[in-house]
C-alpha positions in Angstrom: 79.1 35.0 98.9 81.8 37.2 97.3 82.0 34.6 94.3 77.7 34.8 94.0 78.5 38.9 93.4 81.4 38.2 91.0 78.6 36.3 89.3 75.7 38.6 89.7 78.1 41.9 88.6 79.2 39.5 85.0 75.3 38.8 84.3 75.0 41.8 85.0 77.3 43.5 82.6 76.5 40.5 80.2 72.9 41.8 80.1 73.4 45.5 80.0 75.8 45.0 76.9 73.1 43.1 75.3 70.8 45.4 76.1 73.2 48.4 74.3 75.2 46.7 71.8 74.5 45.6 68.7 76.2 43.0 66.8 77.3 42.8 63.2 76.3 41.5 61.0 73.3 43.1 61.7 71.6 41.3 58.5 72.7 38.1 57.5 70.6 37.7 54.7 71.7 38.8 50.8 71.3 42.6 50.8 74.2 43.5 47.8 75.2 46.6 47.3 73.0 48.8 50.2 72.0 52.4 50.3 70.6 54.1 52.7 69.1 57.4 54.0 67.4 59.1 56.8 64.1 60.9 56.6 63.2 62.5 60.4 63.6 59.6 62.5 63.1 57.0 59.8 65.7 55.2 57.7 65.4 53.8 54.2 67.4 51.1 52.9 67.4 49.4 49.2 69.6 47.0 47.4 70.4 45.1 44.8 67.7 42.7 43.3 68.9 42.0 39.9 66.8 39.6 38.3 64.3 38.8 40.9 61.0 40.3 41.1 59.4 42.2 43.1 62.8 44.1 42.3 64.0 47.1 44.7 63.1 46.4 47.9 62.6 49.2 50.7 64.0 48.7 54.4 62.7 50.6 57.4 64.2 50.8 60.5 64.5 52.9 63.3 67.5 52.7 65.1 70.2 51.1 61.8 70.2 48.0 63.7 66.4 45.7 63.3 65.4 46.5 59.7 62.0 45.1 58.5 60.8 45.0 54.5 58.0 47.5 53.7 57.6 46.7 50.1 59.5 46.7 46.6 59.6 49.8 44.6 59.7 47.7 41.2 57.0 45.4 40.2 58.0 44.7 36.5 61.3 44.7 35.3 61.6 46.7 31.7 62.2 45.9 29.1 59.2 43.5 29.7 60.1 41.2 26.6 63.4 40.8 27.8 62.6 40.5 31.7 59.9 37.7 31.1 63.0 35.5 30.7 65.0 34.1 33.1 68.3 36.5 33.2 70.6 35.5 35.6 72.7 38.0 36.8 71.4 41.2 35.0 68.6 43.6 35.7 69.1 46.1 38.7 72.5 46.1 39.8 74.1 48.8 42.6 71.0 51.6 43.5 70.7 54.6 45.1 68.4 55.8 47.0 67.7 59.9 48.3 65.3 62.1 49.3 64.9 65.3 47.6 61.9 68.5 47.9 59.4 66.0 50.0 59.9 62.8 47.1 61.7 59.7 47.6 64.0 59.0 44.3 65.8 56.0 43.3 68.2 55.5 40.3 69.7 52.5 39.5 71.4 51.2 36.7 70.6 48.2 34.5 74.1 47.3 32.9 72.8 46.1 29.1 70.1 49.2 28.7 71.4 52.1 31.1 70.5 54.2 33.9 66.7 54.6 35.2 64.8 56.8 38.2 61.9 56.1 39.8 60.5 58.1 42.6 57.5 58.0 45.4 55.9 60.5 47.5 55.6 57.2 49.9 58.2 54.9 50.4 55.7 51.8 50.9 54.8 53.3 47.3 53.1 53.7 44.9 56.7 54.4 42.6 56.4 55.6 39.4 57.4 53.9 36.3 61.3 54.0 35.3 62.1 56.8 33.3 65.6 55.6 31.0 67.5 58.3 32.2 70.4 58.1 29.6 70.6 54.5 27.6 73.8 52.3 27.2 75.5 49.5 27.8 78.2 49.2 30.8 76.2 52.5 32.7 76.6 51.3 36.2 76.3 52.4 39.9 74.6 55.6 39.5 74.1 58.2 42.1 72.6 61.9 41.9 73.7 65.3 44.0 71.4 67.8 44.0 73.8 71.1 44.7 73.1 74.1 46.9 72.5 76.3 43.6 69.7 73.8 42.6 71.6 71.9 39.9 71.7 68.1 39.9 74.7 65.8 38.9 75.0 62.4 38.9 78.0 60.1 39.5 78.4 56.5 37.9 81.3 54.1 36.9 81.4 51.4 34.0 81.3 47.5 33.9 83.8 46.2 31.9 82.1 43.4 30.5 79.5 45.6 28.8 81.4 48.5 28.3 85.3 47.6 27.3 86.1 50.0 30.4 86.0 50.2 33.9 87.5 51.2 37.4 86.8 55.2 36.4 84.0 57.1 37.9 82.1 60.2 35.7 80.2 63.1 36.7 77.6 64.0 34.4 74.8 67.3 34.6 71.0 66.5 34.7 68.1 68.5 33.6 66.1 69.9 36.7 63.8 67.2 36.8 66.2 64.1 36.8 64.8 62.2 34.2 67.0 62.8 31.7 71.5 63.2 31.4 72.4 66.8 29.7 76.1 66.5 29.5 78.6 63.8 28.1 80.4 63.5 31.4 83.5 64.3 32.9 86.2 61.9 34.2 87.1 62.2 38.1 88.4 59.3 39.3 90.8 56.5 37.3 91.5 54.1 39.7 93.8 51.4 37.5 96.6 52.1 39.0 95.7 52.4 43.3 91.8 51.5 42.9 91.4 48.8 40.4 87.3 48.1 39.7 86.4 51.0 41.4 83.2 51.0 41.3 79.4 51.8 43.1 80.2 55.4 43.9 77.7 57.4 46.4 77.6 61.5 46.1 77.9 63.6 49.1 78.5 67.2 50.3 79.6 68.5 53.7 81.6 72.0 54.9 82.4 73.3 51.6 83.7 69.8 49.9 82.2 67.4 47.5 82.9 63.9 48.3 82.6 60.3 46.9 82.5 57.1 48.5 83.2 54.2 46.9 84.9 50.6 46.8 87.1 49.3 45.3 89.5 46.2 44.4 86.8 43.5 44.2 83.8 42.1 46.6 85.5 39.7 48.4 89.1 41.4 49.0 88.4 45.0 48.3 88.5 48.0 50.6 86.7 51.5 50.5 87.8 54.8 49.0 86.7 58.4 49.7 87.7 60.9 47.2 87.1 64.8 48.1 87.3 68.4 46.3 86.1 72.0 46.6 85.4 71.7 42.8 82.3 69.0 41.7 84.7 68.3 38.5 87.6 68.0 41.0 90.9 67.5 41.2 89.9 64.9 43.9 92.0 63.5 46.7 91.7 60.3 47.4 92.1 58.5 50.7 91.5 54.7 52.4 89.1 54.9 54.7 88.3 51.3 55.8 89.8 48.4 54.9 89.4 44.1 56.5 92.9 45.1 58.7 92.9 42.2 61.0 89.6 42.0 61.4 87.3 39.0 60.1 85.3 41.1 57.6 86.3 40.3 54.0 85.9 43.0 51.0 84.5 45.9 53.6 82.9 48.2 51.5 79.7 49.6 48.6 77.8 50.9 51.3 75.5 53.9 52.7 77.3 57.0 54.6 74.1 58.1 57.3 73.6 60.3 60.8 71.7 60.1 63.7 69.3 62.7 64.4 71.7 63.9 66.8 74.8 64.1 64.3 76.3 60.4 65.0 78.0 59.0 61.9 77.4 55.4 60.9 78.2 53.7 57.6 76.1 50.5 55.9 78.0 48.1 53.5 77.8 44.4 52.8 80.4 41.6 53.1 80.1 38.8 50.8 79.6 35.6 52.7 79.7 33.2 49.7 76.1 30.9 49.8 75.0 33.2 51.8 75.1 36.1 49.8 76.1 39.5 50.6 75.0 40.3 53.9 74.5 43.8 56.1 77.0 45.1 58.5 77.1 48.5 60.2 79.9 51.0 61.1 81.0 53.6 63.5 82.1 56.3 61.3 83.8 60.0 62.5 85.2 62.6 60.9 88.6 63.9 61.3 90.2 66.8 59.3 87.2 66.6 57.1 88.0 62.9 56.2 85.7 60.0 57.1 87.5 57.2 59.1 85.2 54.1 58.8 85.0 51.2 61.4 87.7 51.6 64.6 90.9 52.9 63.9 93.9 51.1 64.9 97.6 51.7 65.3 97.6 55.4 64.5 96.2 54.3 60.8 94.2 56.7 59.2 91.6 54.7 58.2 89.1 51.9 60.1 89.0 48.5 60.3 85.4 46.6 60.7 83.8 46.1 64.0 82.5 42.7 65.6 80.1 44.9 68.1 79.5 48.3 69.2 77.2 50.3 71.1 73.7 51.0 69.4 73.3 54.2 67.5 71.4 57.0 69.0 67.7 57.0 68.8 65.0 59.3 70.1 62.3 56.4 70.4 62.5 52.7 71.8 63.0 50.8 68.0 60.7 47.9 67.5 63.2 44.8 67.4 62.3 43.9 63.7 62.6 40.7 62.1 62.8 40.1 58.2 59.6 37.8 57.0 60.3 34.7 56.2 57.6 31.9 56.9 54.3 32.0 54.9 51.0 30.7 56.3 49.5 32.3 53.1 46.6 33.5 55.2 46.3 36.7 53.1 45.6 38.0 50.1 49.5 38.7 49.1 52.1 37.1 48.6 54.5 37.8 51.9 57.2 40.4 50.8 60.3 37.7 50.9 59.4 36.0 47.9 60.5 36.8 44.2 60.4 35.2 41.4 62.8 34.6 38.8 61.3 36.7 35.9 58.5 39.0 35.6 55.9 36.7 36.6 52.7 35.6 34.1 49.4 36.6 35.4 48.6 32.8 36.0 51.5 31.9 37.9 49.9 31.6 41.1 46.8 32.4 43.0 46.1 33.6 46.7 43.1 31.5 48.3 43.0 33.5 52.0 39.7 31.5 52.8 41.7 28.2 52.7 44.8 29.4 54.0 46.1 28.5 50.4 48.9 29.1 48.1 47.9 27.9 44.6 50.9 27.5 42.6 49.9 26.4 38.7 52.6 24.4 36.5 54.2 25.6 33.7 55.5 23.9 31.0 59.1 23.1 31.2 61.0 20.2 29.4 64.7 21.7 30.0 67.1 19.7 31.1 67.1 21.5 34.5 64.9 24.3 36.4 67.9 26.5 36.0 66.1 28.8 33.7 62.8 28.2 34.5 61.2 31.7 35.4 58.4 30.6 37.7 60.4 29.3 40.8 59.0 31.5 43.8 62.2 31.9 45.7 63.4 33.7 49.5 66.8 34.9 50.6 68.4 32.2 53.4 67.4 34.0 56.4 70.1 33.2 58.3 73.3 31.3 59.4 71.3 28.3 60.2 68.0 27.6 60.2 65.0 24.7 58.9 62.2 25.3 56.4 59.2 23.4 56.4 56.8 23.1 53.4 53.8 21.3 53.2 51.9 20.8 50.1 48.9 19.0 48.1 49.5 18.5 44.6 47.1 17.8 42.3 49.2 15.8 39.0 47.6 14.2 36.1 50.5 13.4 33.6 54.0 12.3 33.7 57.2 14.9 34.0 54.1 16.7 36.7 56.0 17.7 39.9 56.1 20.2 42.3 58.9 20.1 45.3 61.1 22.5 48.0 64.6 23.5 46.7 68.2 25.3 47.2 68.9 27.0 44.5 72.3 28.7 43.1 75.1 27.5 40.1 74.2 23.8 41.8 70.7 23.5 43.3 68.7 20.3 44.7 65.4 19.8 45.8 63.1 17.6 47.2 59.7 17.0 44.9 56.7 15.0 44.3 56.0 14.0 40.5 54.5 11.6 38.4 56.9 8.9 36.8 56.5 5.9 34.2 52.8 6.7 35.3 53.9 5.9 39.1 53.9 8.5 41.8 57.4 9.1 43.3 59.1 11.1 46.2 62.5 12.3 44.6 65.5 13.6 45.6 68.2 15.1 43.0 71.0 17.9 42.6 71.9 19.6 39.6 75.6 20.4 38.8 76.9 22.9 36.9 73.3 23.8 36.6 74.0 27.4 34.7 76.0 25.0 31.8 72.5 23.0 31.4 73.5 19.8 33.2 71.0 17.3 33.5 69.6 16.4 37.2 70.7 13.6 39.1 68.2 12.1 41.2 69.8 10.4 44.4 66.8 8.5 45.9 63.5 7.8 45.2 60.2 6.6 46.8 57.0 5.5 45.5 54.1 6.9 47.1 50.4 6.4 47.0 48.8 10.1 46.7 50.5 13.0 46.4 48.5 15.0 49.2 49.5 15.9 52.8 53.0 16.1 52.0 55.8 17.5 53.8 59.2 18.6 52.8 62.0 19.9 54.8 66.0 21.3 54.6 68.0 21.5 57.5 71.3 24.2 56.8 73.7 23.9 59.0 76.4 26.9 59.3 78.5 26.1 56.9 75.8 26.3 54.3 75.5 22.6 54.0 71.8 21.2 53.3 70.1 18.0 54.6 66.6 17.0 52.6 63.6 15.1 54.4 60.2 14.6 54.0 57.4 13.2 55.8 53.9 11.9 55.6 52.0 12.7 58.4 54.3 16.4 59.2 55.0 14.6 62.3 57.8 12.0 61.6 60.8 12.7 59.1 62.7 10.7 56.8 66.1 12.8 55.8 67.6 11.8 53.1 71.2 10.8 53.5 73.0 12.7 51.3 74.0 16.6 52.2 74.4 19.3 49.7 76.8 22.1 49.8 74.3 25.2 48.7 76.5 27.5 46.2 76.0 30.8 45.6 74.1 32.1 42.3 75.2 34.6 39.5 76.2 37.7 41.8 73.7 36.4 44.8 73.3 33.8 47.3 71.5 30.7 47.4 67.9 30.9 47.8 65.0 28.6 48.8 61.6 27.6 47.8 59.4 26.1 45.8 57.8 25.5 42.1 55.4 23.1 40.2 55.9 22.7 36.7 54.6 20.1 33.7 56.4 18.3 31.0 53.0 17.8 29.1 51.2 20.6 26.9 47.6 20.6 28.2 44.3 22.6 28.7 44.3 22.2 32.5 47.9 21.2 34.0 49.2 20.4 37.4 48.9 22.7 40.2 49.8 22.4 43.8 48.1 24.2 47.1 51.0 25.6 49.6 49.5 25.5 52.9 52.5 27.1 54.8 56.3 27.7 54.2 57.8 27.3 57.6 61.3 28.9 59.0 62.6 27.6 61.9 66.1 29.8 62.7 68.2 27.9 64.9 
C-alpha cells in the first residue's frame, strides 16, 4: 500500500507539473529573429520571412506559451520586379513589431533597399503598403521608440556584406508620422571589440533609462547584450544578460522583452537548430538594480542562463492550447496560412477548388538544371522534431520534362515526383547537391507507372532531421525508398517541405496537378 501512494503522490506531481509548466522550446518550428508585444491580454509575435511570401507573419497567443498564426502582414514583397525572382536569403530580415496611439506598426528592414513600415488598425489586417522609410544598402534590424515628449527615434545596426560595416548600432530621429528618417544618425554602441556582429537591436524605456537589447557574437554561439543610459544618445553601459552557460541552448539571444498583465517579465528569442531552423524559446526575465537578468541565474553571475522548463506565465483567462497549421485538406477557399512560396507568386500559380476539396497547382516552365530557383514551389516550415507528411495528388501531364512531386528543400533538397519521361510515365526519386551552385539532380530510383492519378507521396523525418521517401498507389500500402536524406538548412532558414508542378515544354495549356490533402502526422 505505502509503495501504491509513493506512486499515486509522483503521478500526481507528474501531472500537476504538466499542468503548470511549460517546456522550451515552446516552438520548434523556424521563427528567426522574433518580436513580440502585448496589447490587453493579447500578444503579438512576427519574424523573419525573408524571401517567402506571404511575408511577415502575425502570432497570437494568450499565455507566451501555444501561439497560433493569424495571418501575414505582407502579401507582395517590393520591389515587385525584383521579388518576382527567386532571392534566397534577402527580403525581410530582423522586424519589429509595436503598438503605438490604437495602430499596430511594423518596421523591418530589407538589407539591399533599406528600412520600411507598415502599420494596421487590426493585426489580422488589412496592413498598409510599405512606406521606404530611409533607402540604402546594409540598413538592418530596425526598431522605433516613441518618447514621453512625443518624439520618435529609431535604432538599427548594419550588415557587413552590404554595407562594408557592421557590429555598431545608430540612433536616428523620425518625423512624427514614422514614415520617413530626419536625422543622419548617431553612433551608440561599437561592439568590435566585447560585442562583435552586434546586431538586431530592440528599443525600450523603463524608470528614467533608455535601454537596448540586443545580440551579439553570432547565431549559433552568441549571447545577449543590454546597453542602458539616462541620455537616448547615451553614453550607454553595457552588460551580459544571458548567455548558453551550461545549459543546452546554443547562441541565446535576438529576441522580444514582454510583461504579464500583472508585471511578470518574460523574454522571446530563437535558437538556431540547424535543419530545423531557428526555433522559439521563452524566458524568465527579472530585474535587478535596473538591469534585466535573462533566463535563471547561476553561481552569483549576473546574468541568466536558458531554461529547459518553467512555470507558465501569468494569465487572467484559461489560454486555448494552440497548435501551428500544418495539414491542408484544401476544403476552403485559401490557401492555409503555413504555406509560402518562394517569390511573389503569378496570378496563375494555383487555384482553390473548395467544391472538390481541390488544390490546383498549374506548371510552370522550368528547364534549369535544378528547382533551386524555381519561384513557384509552395513550401511549409518542418513542424516539428519528428513528424510524417502525406501528399496525395492527380496529375494531369501531356509532354515530357511534366512532373509534379513532394519535397525537402534547403542548400540540398530531394523529392519524390511523378513526371513524364522518354514519353513513359515514371515515379522518381532524386537529391540535388550543392543545389544553390546549380548542380544537376541525381535521380536514385525509378518506377514506371501506368497513370499518374491517385497517387501518394510520403517523408518520414526522424529527429535528427534525416528524411525517408515513399509512395504508394492505393494510400494504403507504402513503398519507401531506401535511401535517407540528411535535410540541410536553406540560406539563413531551415528546411522546408512541399510540393510543385512544373513543365519543360512551352505550351498553350501545360500540366497541372489537383492536391487533395497535405497531411502531417507529428510523432
Amino acid at each position: 500500500m505505502k509503495y501504491l501512494f509513493v506512486i499515486l503522490a509522483l503521478w500526481l506531481t507528474i501531472s500537476i507539473s504538466a499542468q503548470t509548466n511549460f517546456t522550451n522550446p515552446i516552438i520548434h518550428a523556424d521563427y528567426s529573429d522574433p518580436d513580440a508585444i502585448r496589447v490587453g491580454e493579447d500578444y503579438y509575435l512576427t519574424a523573419s520571412s525573408f524571401n517567402h511570401i506571404p511575408g511577415l507573419p502575425i502570432l497570437h497567443s494568450k499565455d507566451l506559451v501555444h501561439w497560433e498564426i493569424i495571418s501575414y502582414a505582407l502579401s507582395k514583397q517590393p520591389p515587385f520586379d525584383h521579388y518576382n525572382k527567386v532571392q534566397h536569403g534577402n527580403g525581410v530580415w530582423a522586424p519589429a513589431i509595436r503598438y503605438h496611439d490604437q495602430q499596430f506598426y511594423i518596421y523591418y528592414p530589407d538589407p539591399d533597399f533599406g528600412i520600411y513600415m507598415i502599420k494596421a488598425k487590426d493585426p489580422r489586417g488589412p496592413w498598409t503598403e510599405p512606406v521606404l522609410v530611409q533607402a540604402g544598402k546594409g540598413l538592418i534590424d530596425p526598431c522605433p521608440l516613441w518618447d514621453d515628449d512625443g518624439k520618435l527615434y529609431l535604432v538599427h545596426a548594419f550588415a557587413g556584406s552590404r554595407a562594408g560595416i557592421k557590429s555598431i548600432l545608430v540612433i536616428k530621429e523620425m518625423n512624427e508620422a514614422g514614415d520617413k528618417v530626419t536625422s543622419e544618425g548617431v553612433l551608440v554602441y561599437d561592439g568590435h571589440k566585447n560585442d562583435p556582429t552586434v546586431e538586431g537591436p530592440k528599443f525600450y524605456k523603463r524608470n528614467g533609462y533608455y535601454y537596448i537589447f540586443a545580440p551579439a557574437g553570432g547565431v549559433t554561439t552568441g549571447w545577449q547584450i543590454v546597453l542602458r543610459s539616462r541620455n537616448i544618445y547615451g553614453p550607454y553601459e553595457r552588460r551580459i544578460v544571458m548567455a548558453q552557460g551550461f545549459s543546452t541552448t546554443n547562441g541565446p539571444h535576438q529576441g522580444a522583452w514582454v510583461n504579464t498583465a500583472n508585471g511578470e517579465d518574460w523574454f522571446l528569442h530563437f535558437q538556431d537548430k540547424e535543419a530545423y531552423g531557428r526555433i522559439l524559446h521563452l524566458q524568465p526575465m527579472k530585474w535587478l538594480n535596473d538591469w534585466p537578468i535573462i533566463g535563471i541565474e547561476k553561481n552569483g553571475k549576473e546574468w541568466g542562463e536558458p531554461v529547459a522548463n518553467f512555470k507558465l506565465p501569468f494569465t487572467k483567462s484559461n489560454a486555448e492550447n494552440y497548435l501551428l497549421p500544418a495539414t491542408d485538406e484544401f476544403n476552403g477557399s485559401t490557401l492555409g496560412l503555413q504555406w509560402q512560396w518562394q517569390a511573389n507568386p503569378g496570378n496563375s500559380w494555383y487555384f482553390t477548388d473548395p467544391s472538390e476539396g481541390k488544390l490546383r497547382l498549374n506548371s510552370q516552365l522550368w528547364t534549369d538544371s535544378n528547382l533551386y530557383n524555381y519561384p513557384a514551389l509552395l513550401m511549409q516550415k518542418f513542424p516539428a522534431e519528428s513528424f510524417s507528411a502525406t501528399m496525395k495528388m492527380d496529375g494531369y501531364f501531356a509532354n515530357n520534362g511534366d512532373r509534379a512531386g513532394l519535397m525537402v528543400f534547403g542548400l540540398d533538397y530531394a523529392t519524390v515526383y511523378a513526371s513524364i519521361s522518354d514519353n513513359q510515365l515514371e515515379l522518381q526519386f532524386a537529391t540535388c547537391t550543392d543545389a544553390e551552385k546549380q548542380r544537376s539532380e541525381k535521380i536514385q530510383e525509378r518506377i514506371k507507372i501506368d497513370s499518374v492519378r491517385n497517387l501518394f507521396f510520403r517523408v518520414e523525418v526522424s529527429k535528427n532531421a534525416q528524411c525517408q521517401f515513399g509512395y504508394s498507389l492505393d494510400g494504403k500500402n507504402f513503398t519507401m525508398f531506401k535511401q535517407l536524406f540528411q535535410a540541410k538548412p536553406g540560406k539563413w532558414v531551415g528546411a522546408k517541405l512541399g510540393m510543385y508542378c512544373t513543365r519543360a515544354v512551352k505550351f498553350n495549356d501545360g500540366a497541372y496537378t489537383d492536391i487533395d490533402h497535405f497531411k502531417i502526422y507529428l510523432k
